[in-house]
C-alpha positions as CSV (number, residue, x, y, z in Angstrom):
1,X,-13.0,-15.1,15.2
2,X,-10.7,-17.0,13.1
3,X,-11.2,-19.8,15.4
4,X,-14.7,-19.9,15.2
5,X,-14.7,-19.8,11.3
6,X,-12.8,-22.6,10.3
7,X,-14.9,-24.7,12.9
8,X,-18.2,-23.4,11.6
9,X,-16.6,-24.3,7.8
10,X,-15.3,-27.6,9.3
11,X,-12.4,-26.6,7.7
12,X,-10.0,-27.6,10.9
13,X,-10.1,-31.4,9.2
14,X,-8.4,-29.8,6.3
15,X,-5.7,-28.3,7.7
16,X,-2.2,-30.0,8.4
17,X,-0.6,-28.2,11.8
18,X,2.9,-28.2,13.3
19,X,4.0,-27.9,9.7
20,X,6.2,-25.8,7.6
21,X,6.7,-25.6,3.7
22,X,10.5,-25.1,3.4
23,X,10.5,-25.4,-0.7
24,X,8.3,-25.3,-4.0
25,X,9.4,-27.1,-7.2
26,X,7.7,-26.9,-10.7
27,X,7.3,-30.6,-12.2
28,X,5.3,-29.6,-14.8
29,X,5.8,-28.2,-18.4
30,X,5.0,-24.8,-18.9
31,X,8.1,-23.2,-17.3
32,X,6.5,-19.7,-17.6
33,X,8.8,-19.0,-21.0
34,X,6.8,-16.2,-22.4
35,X,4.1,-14.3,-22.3
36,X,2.1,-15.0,-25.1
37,X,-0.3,-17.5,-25.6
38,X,-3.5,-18.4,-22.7
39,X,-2.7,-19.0,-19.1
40,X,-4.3,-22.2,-19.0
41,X,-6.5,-24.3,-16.3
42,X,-5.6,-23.8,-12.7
43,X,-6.2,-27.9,-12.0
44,X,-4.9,-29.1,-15.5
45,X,-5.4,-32.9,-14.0
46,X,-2.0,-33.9,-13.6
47,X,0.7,-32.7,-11.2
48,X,2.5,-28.9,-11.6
49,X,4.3,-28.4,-8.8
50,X,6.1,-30.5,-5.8
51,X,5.7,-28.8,-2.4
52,X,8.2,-30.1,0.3
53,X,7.0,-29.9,3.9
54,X,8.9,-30.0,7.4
55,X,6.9,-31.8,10.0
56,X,8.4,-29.7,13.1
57,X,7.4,-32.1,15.7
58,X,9.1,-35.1,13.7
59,X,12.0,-32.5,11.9
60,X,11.5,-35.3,8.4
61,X,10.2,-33.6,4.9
62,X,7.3,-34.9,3.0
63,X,6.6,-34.4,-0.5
64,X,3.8,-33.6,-2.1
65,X,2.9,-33.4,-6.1
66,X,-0.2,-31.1,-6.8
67,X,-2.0,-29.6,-9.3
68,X,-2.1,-26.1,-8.2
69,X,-0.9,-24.1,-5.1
70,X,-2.7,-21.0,-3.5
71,X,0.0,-18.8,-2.0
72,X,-1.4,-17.3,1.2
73,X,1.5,-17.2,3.9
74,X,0.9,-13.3,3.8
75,X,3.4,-10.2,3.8
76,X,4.2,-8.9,7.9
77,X,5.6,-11.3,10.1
78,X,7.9,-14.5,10.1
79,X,11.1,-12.0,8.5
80,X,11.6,-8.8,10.3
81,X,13.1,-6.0,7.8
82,X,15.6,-4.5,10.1
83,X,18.0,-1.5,8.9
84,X,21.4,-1.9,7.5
85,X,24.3,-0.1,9.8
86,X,28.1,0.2,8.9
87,X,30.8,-1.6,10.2
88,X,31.1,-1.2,14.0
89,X,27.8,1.0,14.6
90,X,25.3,-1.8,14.7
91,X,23.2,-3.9,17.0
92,X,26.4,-5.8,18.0
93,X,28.2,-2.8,19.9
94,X,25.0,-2.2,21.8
95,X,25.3,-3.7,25.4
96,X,21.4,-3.2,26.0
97,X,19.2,-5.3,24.8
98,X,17.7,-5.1,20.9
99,X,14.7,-6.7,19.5
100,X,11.8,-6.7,16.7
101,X,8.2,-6.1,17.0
102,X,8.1,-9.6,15.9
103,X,9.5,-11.1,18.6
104,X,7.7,-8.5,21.2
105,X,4.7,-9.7,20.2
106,X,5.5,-13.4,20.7
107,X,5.7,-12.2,24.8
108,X,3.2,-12.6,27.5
109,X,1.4,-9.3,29.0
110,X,4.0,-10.3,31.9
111,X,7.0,-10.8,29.5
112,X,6.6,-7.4,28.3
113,X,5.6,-5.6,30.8
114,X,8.9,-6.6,33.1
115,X,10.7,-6.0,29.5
116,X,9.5,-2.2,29.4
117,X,8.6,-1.3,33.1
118,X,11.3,1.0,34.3
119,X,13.7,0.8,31.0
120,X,14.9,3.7,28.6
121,X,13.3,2.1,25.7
122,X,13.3,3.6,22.3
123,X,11.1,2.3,19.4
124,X,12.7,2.7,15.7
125,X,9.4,3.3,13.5
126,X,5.9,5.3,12.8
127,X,3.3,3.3,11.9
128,X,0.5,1.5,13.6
129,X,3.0,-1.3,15.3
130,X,5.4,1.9,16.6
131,X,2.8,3.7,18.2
132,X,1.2,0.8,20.0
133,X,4.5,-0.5,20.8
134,X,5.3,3.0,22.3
135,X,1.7,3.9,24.0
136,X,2.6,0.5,25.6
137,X,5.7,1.3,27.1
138,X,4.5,4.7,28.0
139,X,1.3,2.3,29.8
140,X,4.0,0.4,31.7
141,X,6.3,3.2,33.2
142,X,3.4,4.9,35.0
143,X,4.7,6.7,38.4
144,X,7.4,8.2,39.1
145,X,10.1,5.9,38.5
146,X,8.3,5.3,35.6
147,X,11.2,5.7,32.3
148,X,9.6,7.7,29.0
149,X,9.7,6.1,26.0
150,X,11.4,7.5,22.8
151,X,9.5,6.7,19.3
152,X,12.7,7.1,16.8
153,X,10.8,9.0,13.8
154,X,12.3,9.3,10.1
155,X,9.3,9.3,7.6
156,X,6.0,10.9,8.7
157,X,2.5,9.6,7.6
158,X,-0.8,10.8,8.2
159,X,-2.8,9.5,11.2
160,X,-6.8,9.5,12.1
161,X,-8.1,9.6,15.4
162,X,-11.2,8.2,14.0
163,X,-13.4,8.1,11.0
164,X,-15.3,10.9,11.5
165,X,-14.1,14.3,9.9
166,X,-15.5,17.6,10.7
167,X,-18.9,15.0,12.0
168,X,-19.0,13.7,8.6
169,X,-18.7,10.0,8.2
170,X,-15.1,9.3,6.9
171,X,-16.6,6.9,4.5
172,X,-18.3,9.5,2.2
173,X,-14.5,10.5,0.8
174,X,-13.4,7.3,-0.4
175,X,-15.6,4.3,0.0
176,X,-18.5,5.0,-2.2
177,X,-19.0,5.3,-6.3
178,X,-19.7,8.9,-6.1
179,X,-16.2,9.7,-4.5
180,X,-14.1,7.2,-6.3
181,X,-15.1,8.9,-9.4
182,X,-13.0,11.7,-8.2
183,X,-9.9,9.4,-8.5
184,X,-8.1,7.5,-11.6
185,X,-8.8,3.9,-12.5
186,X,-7.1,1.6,-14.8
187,X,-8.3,1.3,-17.8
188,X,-10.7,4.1,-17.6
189,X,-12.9,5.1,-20.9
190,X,-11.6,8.2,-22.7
191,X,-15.0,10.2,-20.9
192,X,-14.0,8.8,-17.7
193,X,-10.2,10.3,-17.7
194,X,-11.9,13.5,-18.8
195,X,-14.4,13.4,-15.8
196,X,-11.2,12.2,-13.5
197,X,-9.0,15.1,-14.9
198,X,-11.9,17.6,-14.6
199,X,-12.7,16.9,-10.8
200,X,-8.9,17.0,-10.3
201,X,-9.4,20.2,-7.9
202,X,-12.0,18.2,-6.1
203,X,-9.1,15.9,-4.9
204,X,-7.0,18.8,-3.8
205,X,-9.8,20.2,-2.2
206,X,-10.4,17.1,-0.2
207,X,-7.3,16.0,0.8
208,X,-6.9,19.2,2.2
209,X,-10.3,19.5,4.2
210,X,-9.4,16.1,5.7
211,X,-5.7,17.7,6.4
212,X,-7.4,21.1,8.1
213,X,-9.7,18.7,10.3
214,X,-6.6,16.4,11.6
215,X,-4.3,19.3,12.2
216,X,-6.8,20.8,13.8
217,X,-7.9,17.7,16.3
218,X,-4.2,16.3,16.8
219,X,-1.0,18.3,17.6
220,X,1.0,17.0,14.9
221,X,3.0,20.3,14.3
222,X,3.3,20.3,18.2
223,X,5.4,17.2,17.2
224,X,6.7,17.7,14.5
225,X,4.5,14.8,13.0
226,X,2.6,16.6,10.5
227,X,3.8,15.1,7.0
228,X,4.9,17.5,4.0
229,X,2.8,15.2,1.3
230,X,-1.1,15.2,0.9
231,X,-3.6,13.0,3.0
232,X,-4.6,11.7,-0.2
233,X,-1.1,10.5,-1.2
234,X,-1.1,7.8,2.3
235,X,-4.6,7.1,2.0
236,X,-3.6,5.6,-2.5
237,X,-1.1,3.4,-0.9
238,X,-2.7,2.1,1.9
239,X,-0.9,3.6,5.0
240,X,-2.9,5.5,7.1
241,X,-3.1,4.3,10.8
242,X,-5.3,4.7,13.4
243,X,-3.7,6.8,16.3
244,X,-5.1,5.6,19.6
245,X,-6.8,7.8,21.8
246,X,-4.4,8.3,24.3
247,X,-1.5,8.5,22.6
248,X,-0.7,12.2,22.4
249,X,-1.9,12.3,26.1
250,X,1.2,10.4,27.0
251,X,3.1,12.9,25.0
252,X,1.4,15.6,26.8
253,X,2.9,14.5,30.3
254,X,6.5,13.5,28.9
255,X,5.7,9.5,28.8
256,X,6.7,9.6,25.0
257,X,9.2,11.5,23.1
258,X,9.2,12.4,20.1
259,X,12.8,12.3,18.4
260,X,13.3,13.0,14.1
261,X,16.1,11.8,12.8
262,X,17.0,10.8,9.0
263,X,20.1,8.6,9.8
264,X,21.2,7.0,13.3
265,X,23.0,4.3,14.8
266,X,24.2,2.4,18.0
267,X,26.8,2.9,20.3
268,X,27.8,0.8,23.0
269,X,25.3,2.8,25.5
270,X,22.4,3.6,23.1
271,X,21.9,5.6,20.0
272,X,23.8,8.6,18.0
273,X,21.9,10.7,15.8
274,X,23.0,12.6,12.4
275,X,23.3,15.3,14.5
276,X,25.6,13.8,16.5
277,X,23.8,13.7,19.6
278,X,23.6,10.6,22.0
279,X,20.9,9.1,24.2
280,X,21.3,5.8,26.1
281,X,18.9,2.9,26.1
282,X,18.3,0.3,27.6
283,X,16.0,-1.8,25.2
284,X,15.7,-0.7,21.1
285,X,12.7,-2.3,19.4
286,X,12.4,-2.1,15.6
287,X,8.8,-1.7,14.4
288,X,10.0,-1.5,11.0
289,X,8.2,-3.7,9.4
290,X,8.7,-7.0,7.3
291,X,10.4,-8.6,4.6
292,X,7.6,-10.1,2.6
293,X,9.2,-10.5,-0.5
294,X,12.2,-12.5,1.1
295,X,9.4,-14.6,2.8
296,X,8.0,-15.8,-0.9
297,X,11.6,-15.8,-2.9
298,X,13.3,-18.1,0.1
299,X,11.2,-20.9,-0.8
300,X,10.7,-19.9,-4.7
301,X,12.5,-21.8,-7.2
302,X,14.0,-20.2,-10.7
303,X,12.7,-18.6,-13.3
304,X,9.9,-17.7,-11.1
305,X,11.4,-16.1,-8.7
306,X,12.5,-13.3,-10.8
307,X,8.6,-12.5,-11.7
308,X,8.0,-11.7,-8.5
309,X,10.1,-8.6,-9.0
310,X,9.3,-5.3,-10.7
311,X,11.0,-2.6,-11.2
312,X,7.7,-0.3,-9.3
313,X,8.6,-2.6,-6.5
314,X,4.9,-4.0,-6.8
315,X,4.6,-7.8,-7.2
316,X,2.9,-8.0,-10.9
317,X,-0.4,-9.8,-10.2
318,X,-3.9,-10.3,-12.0
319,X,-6.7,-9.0,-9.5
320,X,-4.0,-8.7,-7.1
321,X,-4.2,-12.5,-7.6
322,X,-2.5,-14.4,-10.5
323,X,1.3,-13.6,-12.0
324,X,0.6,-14.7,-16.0
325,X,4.2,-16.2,-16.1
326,X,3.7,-18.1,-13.0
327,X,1.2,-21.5,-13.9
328,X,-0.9,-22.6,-12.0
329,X,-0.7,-20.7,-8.8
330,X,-2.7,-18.0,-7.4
331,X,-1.8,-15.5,-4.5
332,X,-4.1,-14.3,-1.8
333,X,-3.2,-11.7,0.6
334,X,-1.1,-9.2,-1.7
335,X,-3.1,-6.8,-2.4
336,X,-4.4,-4.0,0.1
337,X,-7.0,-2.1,0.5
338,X,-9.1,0.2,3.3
339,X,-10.1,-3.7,4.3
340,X,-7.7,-6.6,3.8
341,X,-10.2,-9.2,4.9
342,X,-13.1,-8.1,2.4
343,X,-10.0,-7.7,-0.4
344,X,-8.8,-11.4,0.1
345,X,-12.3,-13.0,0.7
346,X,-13.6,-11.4,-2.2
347,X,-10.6,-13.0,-4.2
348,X,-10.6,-16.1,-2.8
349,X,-14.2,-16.8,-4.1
350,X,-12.5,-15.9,-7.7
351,X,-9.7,-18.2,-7.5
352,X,-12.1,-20.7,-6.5
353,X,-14.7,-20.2,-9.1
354,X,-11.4,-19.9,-11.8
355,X,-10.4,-23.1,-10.5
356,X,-14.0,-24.6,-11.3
357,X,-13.2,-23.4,-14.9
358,X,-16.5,-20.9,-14.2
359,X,-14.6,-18.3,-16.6
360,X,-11.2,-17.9,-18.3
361,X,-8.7,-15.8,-17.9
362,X,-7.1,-12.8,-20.7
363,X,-4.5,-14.1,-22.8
364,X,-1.2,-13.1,-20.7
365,X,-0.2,-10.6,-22.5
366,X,-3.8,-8.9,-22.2
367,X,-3.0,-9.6,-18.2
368,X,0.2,-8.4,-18.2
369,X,-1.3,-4.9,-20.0
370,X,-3.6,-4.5,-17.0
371,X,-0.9,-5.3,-14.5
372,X,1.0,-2.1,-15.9
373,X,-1.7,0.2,-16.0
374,X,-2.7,-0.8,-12.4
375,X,1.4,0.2,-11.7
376,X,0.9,3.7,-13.9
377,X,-2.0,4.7,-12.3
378,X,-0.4,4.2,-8.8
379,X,2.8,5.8,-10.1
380,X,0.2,9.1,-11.1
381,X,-1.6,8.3,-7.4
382,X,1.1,8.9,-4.7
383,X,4.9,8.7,-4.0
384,X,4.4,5.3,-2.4
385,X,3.8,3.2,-5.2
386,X,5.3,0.4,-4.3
387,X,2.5,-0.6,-2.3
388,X,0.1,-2.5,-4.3
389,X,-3.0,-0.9,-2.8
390,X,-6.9,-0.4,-4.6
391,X,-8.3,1.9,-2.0
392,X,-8.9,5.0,-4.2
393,X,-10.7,2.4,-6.9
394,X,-11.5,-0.7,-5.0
395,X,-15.3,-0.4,-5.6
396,X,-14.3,-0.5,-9.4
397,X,-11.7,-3.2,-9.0
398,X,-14.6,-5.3,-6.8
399,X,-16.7,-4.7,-9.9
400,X,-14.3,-6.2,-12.7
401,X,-14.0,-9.2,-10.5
402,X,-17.5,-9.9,-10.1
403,X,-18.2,-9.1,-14.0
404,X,-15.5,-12.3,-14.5
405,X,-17.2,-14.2,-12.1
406,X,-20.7,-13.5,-13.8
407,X,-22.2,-11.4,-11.0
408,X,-23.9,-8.1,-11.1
409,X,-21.0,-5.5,-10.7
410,X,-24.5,-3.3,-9.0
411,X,-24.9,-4.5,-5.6
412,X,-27.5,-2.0,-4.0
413,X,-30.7,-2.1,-4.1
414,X,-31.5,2.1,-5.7
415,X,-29.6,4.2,-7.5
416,X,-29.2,6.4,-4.7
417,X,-27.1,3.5,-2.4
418,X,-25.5,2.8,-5.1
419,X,-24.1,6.4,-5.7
420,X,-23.3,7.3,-2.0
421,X,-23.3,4.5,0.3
422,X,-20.5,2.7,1.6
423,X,-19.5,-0.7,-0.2
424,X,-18.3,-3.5,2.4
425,X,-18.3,-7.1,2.7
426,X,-22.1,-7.7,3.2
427,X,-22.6,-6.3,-0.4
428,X,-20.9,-9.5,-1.8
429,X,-22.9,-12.1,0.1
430,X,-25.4,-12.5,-2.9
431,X,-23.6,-14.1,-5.1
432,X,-25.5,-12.8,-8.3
């Protein structure tokens, strides 16, 4: 799909391959001192920063002055976040063999398929890249010499078989203006927080309806995998997952255990639980995500590396987009939502028409303001703030961006759609 995209854009000509950006220096004035004042033009008509680029096939660096840089190099993959082990009880005394989803993925069906076929292999992690990884392994150990596959599990989230709940389209809980209303936004009206504080129960009364249907459908207490916090709690900061069909059917015939533990580590045949317990491995894979921050402050130069820390953990950005103390640069890719692609496209066109001076930004300060409501109201939302995720208000975040940009924040064509349809991408296509 990608593929096809760029080619149908001609944007292929544009795009410089077999390269790698290995540092980002400011050469121009503003150093991002303070937060007063405007942010400025995004192309300002003279160089801002100096981008220095590897050529891997030639291993020289090439430098490069522009005027403004787009960061889009994304938050999972390239550094694996792996857990921290004392002294003596890591990866090192392990004599099997111990790898990241990262670099699983970077094998052939074949590759991983003679990695996993008859191996003890345990997979550290529960979300969506844990449970293909293990309904993988479980795929490849069919038979009887076949070798189950143990999914090492220390915080739950909720999963959905599908988006359909008790035959009603999942879509009419969260993704329309009738539901989100039942949800806090930033910078609400005073009548709005009233509304939001009077449906409260509403929430509470859905979260738990979608909780009775997925109880019901999977065996998550069979497990153990049914999670102490509400639905709507995962669903705020953007971490439910999809579990695949025949998941807990592998399960069912002993192809994938289930093991909870809170604290483990290696020893030189496998891994020891907290409670003390052993069980030898041949292969560990850690699906536990990736370092996306380290990915962004590696090639970051000071002050501005600091900015992209917050205490909440979240990286303080405009419409998920612009960091007021950082000039001239834009981010896509941050932010999350039910649908990344939709989030980022819809941002992109933004940046773009920002960059054509179509509208101007707040005054920093006014951005910075909305940055820390966006943080509060997550804070209010679910445990797992530190996600910067829209999903409970996207459709109102969606409509702020298009009110900058000069577009109708309405994009249906009655009331009615407007109050209880679905919003997706193909509501954005008319650009007025």
């Amino acid at each position: 799909y990608l593929d096809s995209y760029a080619r149908h854009f001609d944007l292929l000509r544009f795009v410089r391959f077999n390269s790698k950006v290995v540092a980002v220096r400011f050469i121009g004035d503003d150093a991002g001192d303070g937060i007063s004042g405007e942010y400025g033009p995004l192309l300002p008509g003279r160089p801002v920063w100096e981008i220095s680029v590897l050529d891997t096939r030639s291993d020289t660096i090439q430098l490069y002055e522009v005027e403004m840089v787009v960061m889009c190099i994304g938050k999972y993959g390239d550094i694996p976040k792996v857990p921290e082990f004392p002294s003596g009880k890591g990866p090192e005394i392990f004599t099997g063999k111990v790898m990241h989803s990262l670099d699983y993925c970077k094998l052939g069906k074949e590759e991983a398929t003679e990695l996993l076929k008859g191996k003890r292999v345990a997979v550290i992690g529960y979300k969506k890249s844990a449970i293909d990884l293990a309904l993988e392994c479980a795929e490849a150990n069919q038979g009887g010499e076949g070798e189950a596959c143990t999914m090492v599990v220390r915080g739950l989230h909720w999963t959905v078989p599908h988006y359909w709940v008790w035959g009603l389209p999942f879509f009419l809980f969260f993704s329309t203006r009738s539901s989100q209303f039942l949800h806090e936004r930033p910078n609400q009206s005073f009548l709005k927080t009233l509304l939001c504080l009077f449906l409260s129960p509403m929430r509470h009364v859905v979260s738990k309806f979608i909780e009775s249907y997925l109880t019901w459908k999977l065996p998550l207490e069979k497990y153990g995998l049914k999670p102490e916090h509400p639905f709507v709690e995962d669903y705020a900061s953007c971490q439910m997952a999809i579990m695949p069909e025949n998941f807990f059917r592998e399960a069912d015939e002993g192809k994938i255990v289930i093991k909870r533990a809170s604290k483990w580590c290696f020893w030189g045949g496998g891994i020891q639980f907290d409670d003390s317990s052993r069980s030898e491995f041949d292969v560990v894979v850690f699906a536990t995500g990736f370092d996306g921050k380290k990915k962004l402050t590696d090639i970051f130069p000071q002050p501005f590396r600091s900015f992209l820390h917050y205490p909440s953990g979240m990286m303080p950005l405009y419409r998920g987009t612009i960091n007021p103390m950082i000039p001239n640069m834009a981010f896509v890719g941050y932010l999350e939502s039910v649908a990344n692609l939709h989030t980022a496209e819809l941002r992109s066109i933004w940046v773009a028409r920002l960059a054509e001076e179509k509208f101007k930004l707040p005054e920093r300060q006014k951005m910075v303001e909305q940055i820390n409501e966006e943080m509060e109201v997550m804070k209010r939302s679910t445990r797992f703030y530190k996600r910067h995720c829209i999903s409970t208000y996207s459709i109102n975040h969606s409509d702020q961006i298009c009110e900058e940009m000069g577009w109708s924040p309405w994009r249906k064509n009655n009331w009615f759609s407007e109050a209880f349809s679905p919003y997706g991408t193909q509501d954005y296509n008319n650009k007025n």
